[in-house]
N, C-alpha and C positions, 0 to 999 in steps of 0.2 A: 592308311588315311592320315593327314598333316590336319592336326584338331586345330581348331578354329581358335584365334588368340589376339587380343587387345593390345592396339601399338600405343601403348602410355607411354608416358618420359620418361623411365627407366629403359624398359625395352629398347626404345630407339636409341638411348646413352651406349647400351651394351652393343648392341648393332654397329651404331656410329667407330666405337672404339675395335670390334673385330674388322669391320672394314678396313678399316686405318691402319690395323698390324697386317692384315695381308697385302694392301697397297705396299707396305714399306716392304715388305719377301719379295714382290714381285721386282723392288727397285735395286733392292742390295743385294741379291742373288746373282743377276748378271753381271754388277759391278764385283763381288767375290770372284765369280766364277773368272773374268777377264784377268783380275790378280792373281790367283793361285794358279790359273793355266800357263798365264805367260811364263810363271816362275816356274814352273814343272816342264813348259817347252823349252824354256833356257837351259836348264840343268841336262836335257836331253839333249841339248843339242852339243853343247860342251861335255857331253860323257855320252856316245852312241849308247855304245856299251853297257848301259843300267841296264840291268833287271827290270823289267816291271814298270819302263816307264813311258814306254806308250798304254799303256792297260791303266796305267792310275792316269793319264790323259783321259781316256775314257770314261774310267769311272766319277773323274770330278763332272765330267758334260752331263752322264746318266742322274749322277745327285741331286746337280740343280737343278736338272729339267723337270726330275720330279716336284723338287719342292718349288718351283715356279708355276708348275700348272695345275696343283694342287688349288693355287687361290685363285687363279685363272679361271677355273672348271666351276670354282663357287660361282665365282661374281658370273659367268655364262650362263651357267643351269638356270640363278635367281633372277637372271635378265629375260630367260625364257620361258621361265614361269609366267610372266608378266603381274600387271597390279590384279589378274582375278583369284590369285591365288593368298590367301593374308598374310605368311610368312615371307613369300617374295616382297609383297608389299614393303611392309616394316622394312625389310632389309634396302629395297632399294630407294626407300625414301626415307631412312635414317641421315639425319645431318645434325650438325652441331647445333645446341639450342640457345642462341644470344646470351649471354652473362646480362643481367639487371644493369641498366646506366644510370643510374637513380643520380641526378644529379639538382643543385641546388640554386637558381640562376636567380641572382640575387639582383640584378638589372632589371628583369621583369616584375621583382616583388616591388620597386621602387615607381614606379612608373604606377602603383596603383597610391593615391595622394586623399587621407583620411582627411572627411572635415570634422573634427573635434567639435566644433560649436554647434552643429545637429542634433539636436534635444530629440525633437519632435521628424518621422518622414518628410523627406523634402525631396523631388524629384530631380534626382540627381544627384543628392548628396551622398556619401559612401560611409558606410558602417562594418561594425565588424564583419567577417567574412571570413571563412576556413583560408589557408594559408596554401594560396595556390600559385606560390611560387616555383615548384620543383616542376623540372622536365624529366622525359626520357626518349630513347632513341627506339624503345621496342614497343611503349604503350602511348601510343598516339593522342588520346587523350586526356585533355588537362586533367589530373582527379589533384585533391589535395596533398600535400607531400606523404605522409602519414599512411594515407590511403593506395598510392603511386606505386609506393615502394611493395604493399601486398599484390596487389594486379601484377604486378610483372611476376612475383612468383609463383601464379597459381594460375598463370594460363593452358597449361595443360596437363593440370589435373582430370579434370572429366570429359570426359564423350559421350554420345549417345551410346555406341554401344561398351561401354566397361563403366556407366552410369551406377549401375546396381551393385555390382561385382563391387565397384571401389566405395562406393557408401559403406557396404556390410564392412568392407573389413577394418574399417572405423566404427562399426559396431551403429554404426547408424548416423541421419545426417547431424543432428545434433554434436557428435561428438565432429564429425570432421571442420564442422566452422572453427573450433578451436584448432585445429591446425592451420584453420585461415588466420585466424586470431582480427584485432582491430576491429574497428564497427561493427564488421559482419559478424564475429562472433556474440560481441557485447547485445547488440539487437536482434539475432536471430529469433525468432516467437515472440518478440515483444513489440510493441507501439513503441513509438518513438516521442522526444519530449518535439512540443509543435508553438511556442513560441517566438521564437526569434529568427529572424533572415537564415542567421546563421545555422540553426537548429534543420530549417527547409533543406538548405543546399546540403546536409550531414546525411538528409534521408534520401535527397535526389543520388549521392555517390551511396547510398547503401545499397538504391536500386541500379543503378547505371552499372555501378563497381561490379556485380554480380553479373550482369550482362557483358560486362568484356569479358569478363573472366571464361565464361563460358564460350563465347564467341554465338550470339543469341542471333537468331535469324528476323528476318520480317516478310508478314504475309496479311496481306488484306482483304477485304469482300467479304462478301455474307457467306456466298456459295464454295465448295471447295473447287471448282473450276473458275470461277470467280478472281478477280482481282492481278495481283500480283506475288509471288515466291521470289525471294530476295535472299542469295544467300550472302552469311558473313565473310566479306572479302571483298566488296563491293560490286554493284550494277554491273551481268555478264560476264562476271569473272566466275572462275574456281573457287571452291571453300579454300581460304589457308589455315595452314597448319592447326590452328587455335582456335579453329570453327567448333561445337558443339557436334557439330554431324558432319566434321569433315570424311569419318570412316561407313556414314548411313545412319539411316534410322530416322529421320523425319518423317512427320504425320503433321495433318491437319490440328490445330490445337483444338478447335471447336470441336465437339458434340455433333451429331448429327441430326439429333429432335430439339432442336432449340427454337424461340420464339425472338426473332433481333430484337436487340437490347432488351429484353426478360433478366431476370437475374440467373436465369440460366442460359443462357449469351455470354454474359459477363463471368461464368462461373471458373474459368481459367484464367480472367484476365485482373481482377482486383487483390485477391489476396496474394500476393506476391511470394511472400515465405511458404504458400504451399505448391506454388508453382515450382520453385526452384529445388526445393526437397524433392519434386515426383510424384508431391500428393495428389494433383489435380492433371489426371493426363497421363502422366508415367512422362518418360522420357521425351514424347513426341510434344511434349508443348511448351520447348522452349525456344518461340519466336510469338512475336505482336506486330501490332501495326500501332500509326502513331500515338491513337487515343491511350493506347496501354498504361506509357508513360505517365500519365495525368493521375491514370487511376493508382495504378500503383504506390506511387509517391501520395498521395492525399489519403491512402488507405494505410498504410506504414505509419503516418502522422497520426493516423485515427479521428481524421478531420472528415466528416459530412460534407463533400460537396455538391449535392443536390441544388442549394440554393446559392444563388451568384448576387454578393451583395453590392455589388458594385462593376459594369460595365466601362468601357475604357476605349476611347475610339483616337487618341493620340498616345504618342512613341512615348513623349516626357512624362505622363502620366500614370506610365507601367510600373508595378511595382513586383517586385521577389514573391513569387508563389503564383503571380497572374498568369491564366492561360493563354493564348495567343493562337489567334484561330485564320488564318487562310483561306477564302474562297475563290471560286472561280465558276459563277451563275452559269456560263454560256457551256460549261460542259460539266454540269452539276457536280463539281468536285468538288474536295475539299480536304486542308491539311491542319494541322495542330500540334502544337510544340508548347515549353512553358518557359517564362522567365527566372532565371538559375543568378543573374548576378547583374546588377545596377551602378554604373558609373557615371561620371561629370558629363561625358562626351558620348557613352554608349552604353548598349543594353547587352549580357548574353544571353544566349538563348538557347533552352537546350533541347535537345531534338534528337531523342532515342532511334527515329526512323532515318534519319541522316547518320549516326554513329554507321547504322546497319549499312547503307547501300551506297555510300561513300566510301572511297579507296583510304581516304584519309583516315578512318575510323576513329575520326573527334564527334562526342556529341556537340559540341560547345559551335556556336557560330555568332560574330560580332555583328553587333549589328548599330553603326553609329548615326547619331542624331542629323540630319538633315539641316543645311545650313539656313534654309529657308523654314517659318514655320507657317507649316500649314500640312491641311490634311491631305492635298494631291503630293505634295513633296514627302511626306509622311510614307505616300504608300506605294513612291518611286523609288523611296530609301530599300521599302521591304522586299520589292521586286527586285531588286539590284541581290539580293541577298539570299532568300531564301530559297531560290530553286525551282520554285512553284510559280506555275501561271495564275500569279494574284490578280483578281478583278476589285477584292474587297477586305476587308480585314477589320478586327474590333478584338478589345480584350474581355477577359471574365476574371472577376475577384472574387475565392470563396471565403478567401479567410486575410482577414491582416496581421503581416506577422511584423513584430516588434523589431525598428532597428537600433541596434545596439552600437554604441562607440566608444 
């Protein structure tokens, strides 16, 4: 029996690399074999008379044959195993895993234009802000350079199923955020400090950051027939490589004696570090639906948002930390995302269930100010933008957070 075995990023390296040495047998074998025949048919042909030298003709064909269909016979058998088997698996979908492109684009950091004389919030004016200048070619989404640079290398570390297995052997989750190192480490089991813009968007990438990493799913409805399963890789696609459950192991995140919105509803969706550790769920509950987001983030801050101190029904108005809510009355829908980032000309807006079901796999979506002001041009801007069949829209402010310049 072939025991059952996790394709982690080793495995697949070691995989990747035996492919690659027997590719190269199967290429320079025949090319030998062509060289040393033709020299050994030569020699025979200009001396009939050798000893031995159609036999060692022979014996060079009989060699390489062997060691040509040696790797031949592997890559057949693992091709006829097929993916139901887990060892063929790995093997056949072992591939090189991108190198980090962490790179520093110093054009886009310039294009963001601080107004220094901003004491006091002004809508629109721009304040300190994590430094979201850095790109890359493998993590699709903006995170801060600092933060960029950990996402790309811990996209696959875990999966559902080698979840447990790789925790323990970091002796538990706690110690492995230090091999994450950065935020995630510094904050893991702590609140986070909740005054400043920039303090917000530190906890929005501590929670986002952890969702790429994993490649987190989205699923919503009350019911578990209900709704929609969205897996990471975008709308109707396959899981890629860097999905959470690209190898199995999804579940329901919910409970099934729950009361909607009870605090046992919510009891997989607020405390965030105990989701992500396994405490709430085990493995099967790392995917959300939009609201997740809000909660998460406001819950890491260690901010009460129960009470909305402040409602917001225009663009320019919005400020960093404010919720942003989507309706559509004619088919009782509804969506919700939060504001992550405030400029002269535009809002970002980030949107954990867009990261998920988007090909593009950015939370971040711009979303700029309407040349006309008014509240129909307002909610022509949002339709243009968010995806959703908006009829309605308004903000929520729970908390005001200080901007800093």
């Amino acid at each position: 029996m072939i025991l059952k075995i996790v394709c982690d990023n080793s495995l697949n390296s070691i995989f990747y690399i035996v492919k690659n040495i027997l590719n190269m047998i199967m290429i320079i074998v025949p090319i030998l074999l062509i060289i040393f025949g033709s020299i050994s048919f030569v020699k025979l042909v200009k001396n009939p008379e050798e000893k031995n030298g159609v036999k060692k003709i022979i014996n060079q064909f009989l060699a390489a044959a062997i060691v040509f269909f040696v790797p031949l016979t592997v890559n057949v058998v693992m091709g006829m195993l097929g993916d139901g088997n887990d060892i063929s698996r790995c093997w056949n979908e072992a591939n090189k895993i991108e190198k980090a492109s962490y790179i520093s684009n110093e054009k886009e950091k310039n294009k963001k234009k601080i107004n220094p004389s901003a004491k006091e919030y002004e809508p629109g004016s721009e304040g300190k802000y994590l430094d979201f200048s850095c790109t890359s070619s493998i993590v699709h989404s903006q995170f801060s350079c600092d933060t960029l640079k950990i996402v790309e290398k811990h996209l696959y570390d875990l999966y559902a199923t080698n979840f447990n297995e790789k925790i323990n052997s970091y002796g538990g989750f706690d110690s492995y955020t230090k091999s994450v190192g950065g935020i995630f480490e510094e904050y893991y089991g702590k609140k986070m400090p909740h005054e400043t813009e920039e303090d917000f968007q530190r906890a929005a990438e501590y929670v986002l950051g952890w969702m790429y990493m994993y490649g987190w799913d989205y699923k919503n409805g009350f019911e578990a027939n209900e709704g929609e399963h969205l897996r990471w890789g975008g709308r109707g696609k396959p899981y890629t490589k860097d999905a959470f459950y690209y190898y199995g192991g999804w579940e329901r995140k919910y409970v099934p004696d729950y009361t909607p919105y009870s605090s046992e509803f919510w009891r997989y969706g607020t405390d965030f570090d105990h989701v992500i550790s396994g405490k709430n769920g085990g493995v099967g509950a790392m995917s959300s639906e939009c609201g997740d987001l809000e909660y998460f983030i406001y819950n890491k801050l260690n901010i009460d948002k129960k009470k909305t101190i402040a409602k917001i029904t225009r663009l320019k108005d919005l400020k960093v930390g404010d919720g942003i809510y989507y309706l559509n009355r004619s088919i009782h829908a509804a969506h919700n995302a939060i504001i992550g980032e405030v400029y002269d000309d535009h809002i970002v807006i980030y949107d954990g269930a867009f990261m998920i079901e988007s090909s593009t796999q950015n939370y971040k979506r711009n979303l700029y100010f309407p040349k006309v002001d008014s509240e129909t041009a307002d909610l022509e801007a949002i339709q243009s933008v968010v995806g959703f069949k908006t009829t309605e829209w308004f903000g929520r402010r729970f908390y005001n957070f200080r901007r800093d310049n």
